[in-house]
TORPA-4810 file (N, C-alpha, C, O; in nm, 3 decimals):
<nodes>
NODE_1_9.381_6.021_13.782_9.289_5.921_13.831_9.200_5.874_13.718_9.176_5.946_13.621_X
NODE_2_9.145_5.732_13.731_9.047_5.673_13.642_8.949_5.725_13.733_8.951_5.757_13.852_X
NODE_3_8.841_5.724_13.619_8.721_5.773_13.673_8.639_5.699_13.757_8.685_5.588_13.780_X
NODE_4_8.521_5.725_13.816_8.498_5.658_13.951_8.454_5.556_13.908_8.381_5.554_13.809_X
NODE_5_8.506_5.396_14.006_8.502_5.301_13.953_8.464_5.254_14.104_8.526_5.294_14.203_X
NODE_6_8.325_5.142_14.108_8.316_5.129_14.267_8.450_4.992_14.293_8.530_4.946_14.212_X
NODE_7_8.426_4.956_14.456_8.531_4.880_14.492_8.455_4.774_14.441_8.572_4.739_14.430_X
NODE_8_8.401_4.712_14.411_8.361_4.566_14.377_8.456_4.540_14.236_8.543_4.458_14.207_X
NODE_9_8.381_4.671_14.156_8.439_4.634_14.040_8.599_4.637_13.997_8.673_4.586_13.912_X
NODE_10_8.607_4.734_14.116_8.793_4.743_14.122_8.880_4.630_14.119_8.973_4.598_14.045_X
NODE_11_8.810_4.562_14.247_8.886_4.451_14.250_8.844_4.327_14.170_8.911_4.225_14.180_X
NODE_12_8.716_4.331_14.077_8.784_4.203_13.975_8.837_4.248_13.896_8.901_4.161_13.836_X
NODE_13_8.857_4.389_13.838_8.925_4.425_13.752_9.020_4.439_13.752_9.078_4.493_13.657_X
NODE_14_9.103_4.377_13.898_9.223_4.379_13.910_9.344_4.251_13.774_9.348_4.155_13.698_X
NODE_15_9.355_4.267_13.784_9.412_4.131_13.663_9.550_4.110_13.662_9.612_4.073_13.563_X
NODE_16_9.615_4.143_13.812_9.773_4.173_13.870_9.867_4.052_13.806_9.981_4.073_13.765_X
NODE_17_9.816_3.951_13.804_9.873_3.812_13.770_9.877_3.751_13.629_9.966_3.671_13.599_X
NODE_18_9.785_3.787_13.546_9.800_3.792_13.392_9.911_3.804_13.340_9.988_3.888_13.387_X
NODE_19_9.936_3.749_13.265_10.069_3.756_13.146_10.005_3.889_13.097_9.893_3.913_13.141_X
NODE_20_10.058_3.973_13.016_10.049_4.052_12.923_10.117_4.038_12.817_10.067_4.109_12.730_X
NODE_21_10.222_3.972_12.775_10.364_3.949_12.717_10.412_4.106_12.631_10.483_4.108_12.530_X
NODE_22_10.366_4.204_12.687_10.413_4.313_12.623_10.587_4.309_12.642_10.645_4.262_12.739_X
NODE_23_10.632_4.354_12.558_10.757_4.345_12.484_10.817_4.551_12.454_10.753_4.646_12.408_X
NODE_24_10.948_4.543_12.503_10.997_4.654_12.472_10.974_4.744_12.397_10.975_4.860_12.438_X
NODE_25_10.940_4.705_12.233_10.899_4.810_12.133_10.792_4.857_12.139_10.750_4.955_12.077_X
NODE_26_10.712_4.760_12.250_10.561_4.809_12.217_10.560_4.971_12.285_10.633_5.023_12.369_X
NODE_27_10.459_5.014_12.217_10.450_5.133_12.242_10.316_5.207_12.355_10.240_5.115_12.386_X
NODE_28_10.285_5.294_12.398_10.266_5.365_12.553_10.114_5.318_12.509_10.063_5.271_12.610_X
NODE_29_10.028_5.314_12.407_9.888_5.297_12.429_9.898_5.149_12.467_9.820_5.110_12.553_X
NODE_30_10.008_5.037_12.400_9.944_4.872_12.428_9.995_4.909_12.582_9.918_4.851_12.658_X
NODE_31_10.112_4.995_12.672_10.119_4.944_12.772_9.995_5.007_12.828_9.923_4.921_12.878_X
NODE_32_9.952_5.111_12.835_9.831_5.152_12.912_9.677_5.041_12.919_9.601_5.011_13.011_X
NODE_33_9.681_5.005_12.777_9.596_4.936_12.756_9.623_4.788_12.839_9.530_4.709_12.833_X
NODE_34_9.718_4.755_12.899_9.740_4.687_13.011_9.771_4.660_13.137_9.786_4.562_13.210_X
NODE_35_9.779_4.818_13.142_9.775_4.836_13.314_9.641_4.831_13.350_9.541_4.831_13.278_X
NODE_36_9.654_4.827_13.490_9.521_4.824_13.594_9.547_4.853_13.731_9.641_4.786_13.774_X
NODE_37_9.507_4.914_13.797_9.474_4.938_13.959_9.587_4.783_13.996_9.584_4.667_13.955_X
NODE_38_9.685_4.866_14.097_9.777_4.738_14.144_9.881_4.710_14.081_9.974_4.661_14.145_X
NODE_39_9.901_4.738_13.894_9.969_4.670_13.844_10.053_4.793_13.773_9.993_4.896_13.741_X
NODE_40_10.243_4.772_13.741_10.260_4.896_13.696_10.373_4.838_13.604_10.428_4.733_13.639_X
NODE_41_10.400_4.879_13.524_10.500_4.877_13.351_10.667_4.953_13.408_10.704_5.067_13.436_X
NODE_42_10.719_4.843_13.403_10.876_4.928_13.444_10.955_4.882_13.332_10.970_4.761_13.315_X
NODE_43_11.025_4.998_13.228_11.093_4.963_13.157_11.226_5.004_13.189_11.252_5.122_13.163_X
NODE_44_11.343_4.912_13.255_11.428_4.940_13.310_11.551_5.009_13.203_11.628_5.102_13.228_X
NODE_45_11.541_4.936_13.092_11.602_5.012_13.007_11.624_5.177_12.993_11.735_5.229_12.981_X
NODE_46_11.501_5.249_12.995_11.485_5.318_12.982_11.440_5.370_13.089_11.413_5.490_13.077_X
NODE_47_11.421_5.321_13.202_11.437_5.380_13.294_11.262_5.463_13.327_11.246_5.565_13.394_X
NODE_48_11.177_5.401_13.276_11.067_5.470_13.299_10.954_5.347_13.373_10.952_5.226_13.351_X
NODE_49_10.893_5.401_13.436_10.775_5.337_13.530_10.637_5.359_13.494_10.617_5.478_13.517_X
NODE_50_10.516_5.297_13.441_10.404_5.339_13.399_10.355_5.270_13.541_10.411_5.195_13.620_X
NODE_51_10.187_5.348_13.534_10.104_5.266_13.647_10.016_5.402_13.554_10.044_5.488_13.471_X
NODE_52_9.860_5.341_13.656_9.753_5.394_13.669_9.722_5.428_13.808_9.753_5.344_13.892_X
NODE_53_9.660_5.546_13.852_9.616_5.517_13.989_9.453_5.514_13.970_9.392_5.534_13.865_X
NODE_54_9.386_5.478_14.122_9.256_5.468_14.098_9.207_5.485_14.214_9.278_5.427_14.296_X
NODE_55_9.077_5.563_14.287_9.069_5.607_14.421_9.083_5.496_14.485_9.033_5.517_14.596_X
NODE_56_9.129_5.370_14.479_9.102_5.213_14.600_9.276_5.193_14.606_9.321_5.130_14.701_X
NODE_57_9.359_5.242_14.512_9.513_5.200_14.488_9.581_5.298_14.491_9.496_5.312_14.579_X
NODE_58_9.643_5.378_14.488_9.721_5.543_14.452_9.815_5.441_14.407_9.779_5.339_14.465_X
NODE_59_9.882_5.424_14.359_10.050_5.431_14.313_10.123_5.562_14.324_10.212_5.560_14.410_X
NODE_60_10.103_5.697_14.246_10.154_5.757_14.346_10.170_5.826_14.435_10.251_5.919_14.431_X
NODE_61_10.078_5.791_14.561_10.105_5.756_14.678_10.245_5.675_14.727_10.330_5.700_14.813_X
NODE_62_10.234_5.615_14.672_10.343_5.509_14.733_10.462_5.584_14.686_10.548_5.631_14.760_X
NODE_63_10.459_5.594_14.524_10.565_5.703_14.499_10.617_5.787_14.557_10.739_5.781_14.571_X
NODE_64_10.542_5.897_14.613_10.598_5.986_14.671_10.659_5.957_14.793_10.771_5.995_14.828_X
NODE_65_10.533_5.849_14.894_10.636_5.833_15.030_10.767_5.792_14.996_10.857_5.853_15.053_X
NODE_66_10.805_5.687_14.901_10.899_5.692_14.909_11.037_5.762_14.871_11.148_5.740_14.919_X
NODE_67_10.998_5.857_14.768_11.105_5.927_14.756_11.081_6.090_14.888_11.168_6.174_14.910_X
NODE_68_10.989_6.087_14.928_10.985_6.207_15.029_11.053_6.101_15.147_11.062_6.150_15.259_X
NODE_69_11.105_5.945_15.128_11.188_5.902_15.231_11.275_5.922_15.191_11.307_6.018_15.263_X
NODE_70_11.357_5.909_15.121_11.520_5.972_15.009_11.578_6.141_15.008_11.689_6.193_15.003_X
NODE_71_11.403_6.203_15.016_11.459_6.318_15.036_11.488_6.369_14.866_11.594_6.430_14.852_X
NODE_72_11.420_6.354_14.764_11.389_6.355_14.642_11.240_6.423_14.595_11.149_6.436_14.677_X
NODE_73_11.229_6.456_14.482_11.102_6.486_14.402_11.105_6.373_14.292_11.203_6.341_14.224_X
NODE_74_10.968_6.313_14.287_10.951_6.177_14.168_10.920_6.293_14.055_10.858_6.397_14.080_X
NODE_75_10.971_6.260_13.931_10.951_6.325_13.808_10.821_6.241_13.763_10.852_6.147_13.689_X
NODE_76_10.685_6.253_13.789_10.580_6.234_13.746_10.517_6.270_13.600_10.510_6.392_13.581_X
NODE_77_10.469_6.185_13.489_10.408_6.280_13.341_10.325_6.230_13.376_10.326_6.128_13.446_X
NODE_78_10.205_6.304_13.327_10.049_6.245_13.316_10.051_6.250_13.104_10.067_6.338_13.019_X
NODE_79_10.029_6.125_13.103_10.016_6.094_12.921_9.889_6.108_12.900_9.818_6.121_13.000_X
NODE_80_9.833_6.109_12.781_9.700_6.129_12.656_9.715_6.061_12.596_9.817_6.021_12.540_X
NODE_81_9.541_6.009_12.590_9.567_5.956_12.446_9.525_5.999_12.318_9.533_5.935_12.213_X
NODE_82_9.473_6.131_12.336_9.473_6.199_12.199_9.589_6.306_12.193_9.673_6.310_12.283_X
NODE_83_9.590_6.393_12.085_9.672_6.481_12.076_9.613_6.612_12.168_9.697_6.696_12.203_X
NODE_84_9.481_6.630_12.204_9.464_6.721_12.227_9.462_6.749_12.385_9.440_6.858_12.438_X
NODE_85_9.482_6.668_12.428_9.541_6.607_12.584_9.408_6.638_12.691_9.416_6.706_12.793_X
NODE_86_9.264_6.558_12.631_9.148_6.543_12.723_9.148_6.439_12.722_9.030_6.414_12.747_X
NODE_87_9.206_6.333_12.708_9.176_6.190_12.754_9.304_6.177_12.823_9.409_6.183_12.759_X
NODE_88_9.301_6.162_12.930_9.396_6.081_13.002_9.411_5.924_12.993_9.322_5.839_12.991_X
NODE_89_9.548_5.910_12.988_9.616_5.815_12.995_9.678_5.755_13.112_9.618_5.761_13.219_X
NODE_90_9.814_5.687_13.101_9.880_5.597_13.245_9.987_5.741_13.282_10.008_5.839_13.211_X
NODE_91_10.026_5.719_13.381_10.104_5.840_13.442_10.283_5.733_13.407_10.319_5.616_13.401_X
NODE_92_10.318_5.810_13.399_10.522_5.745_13.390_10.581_5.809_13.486_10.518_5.906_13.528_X
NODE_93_10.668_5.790_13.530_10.787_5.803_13.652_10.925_5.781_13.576_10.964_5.669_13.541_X
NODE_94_11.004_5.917_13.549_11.130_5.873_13.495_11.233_5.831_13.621_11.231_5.877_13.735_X
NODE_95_11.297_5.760_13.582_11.417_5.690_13.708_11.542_5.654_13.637_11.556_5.588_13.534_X
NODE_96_11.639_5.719_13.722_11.777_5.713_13.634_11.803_5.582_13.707_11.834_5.569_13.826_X
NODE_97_11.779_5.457_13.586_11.859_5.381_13.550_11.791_5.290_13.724_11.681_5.310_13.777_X
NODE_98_11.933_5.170_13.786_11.857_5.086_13.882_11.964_5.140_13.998_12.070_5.087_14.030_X
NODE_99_11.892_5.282_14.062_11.977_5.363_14.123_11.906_5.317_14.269_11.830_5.221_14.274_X
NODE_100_11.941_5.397_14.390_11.890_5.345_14.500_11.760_5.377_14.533_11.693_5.304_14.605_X
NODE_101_11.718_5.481_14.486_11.570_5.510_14.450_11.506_5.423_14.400_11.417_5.375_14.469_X
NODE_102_11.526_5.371_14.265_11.450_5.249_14.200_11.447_5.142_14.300_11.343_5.097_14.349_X
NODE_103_11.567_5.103_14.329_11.555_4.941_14.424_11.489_5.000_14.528_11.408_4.911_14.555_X
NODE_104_11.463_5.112_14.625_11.332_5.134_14.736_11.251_5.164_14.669_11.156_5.110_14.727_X
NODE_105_11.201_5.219_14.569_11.067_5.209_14.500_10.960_5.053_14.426_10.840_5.025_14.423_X
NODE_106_11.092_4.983_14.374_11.071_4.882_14.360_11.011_4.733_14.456_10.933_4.641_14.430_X
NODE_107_11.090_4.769_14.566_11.026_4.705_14.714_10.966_4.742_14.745_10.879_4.656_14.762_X
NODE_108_10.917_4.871_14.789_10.790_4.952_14.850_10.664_4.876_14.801_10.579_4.816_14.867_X
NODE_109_10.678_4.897_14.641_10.569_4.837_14.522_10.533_4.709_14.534_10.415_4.682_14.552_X
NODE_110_10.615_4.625_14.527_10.630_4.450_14.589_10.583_4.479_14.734_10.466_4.445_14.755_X
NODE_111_10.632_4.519_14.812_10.531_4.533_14.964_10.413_4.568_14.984_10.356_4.530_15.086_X
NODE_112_10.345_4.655_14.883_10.197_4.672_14.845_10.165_4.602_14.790_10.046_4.623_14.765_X
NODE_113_10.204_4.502_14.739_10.119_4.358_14.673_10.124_4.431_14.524_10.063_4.346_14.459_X
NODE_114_10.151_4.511_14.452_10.154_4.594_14.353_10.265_4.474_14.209_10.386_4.452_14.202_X
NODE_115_10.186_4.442_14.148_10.250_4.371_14.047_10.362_4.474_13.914_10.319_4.567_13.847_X
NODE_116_10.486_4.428_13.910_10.504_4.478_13.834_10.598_4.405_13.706_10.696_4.339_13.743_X
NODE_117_10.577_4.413_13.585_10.573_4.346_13.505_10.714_4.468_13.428_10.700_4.590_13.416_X
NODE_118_10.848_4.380_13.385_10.967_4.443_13.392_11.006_4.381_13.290_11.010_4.258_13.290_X
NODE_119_11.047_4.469_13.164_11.107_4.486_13.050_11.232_4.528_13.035_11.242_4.632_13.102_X
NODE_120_11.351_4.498_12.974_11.492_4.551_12.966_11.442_4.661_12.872_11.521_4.744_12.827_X
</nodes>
């Protein structure tokens, strides 16, 4: 979780609709540094999912219902951004590839109004 953030400010800080133009090579701090509450980093290539959660949004929340609908465990990391792993970072979701899990996770996310911004 980000730290406590009230709902006012949540939601202008939402910024779901912004371009970001982040690009494949970029690496896990520019994507964190562009997520937000609502909005989540799917690099299909690789098969990994970034988001943030925040007490007004869970992402995963949503995660889990849906793979506890599949009948699955989501492989969840919590990232840092130092080496010494007290700053938290965006959480990732590994996903093999655009399996049937991904395409119901992927809709679930789109059905929460949840923006997600998709890289090969």
């Amino acid at each position: 979780m980000i730290g406590p953030v009230s709902s006012r400010c949540a939601r202008s800080a939402v910024a779901r609709s912004r371009d970001t133009g982040l690009l494949a090579t970029d690496d896990e701090r520019k994507v964190f540094y562009n997520l937000c509450p609502g909005r989540v980093h799917f690099r299909s290539g690789r098969g990994l999912l970034y988001f943030v959660d925040s007490p007004y949004e869970s992402i995963s929340e949503i995660i889990e219902a849906v793979f506890r609908g599949l009948n699955r465990q989501p492989k969840i990391t919590q990232l840092y951004m130092d080496e010494h792993r007290y700053l938290k970072a965006a959480k990732v979701l590994t996903l093999r590839g655009m399996t049937r899990e991904t395409n119901a996770l992927l809709v679930a996310l789109r059905l929460k109004g949840v923006h997600i911004d998709r890289v090969e």
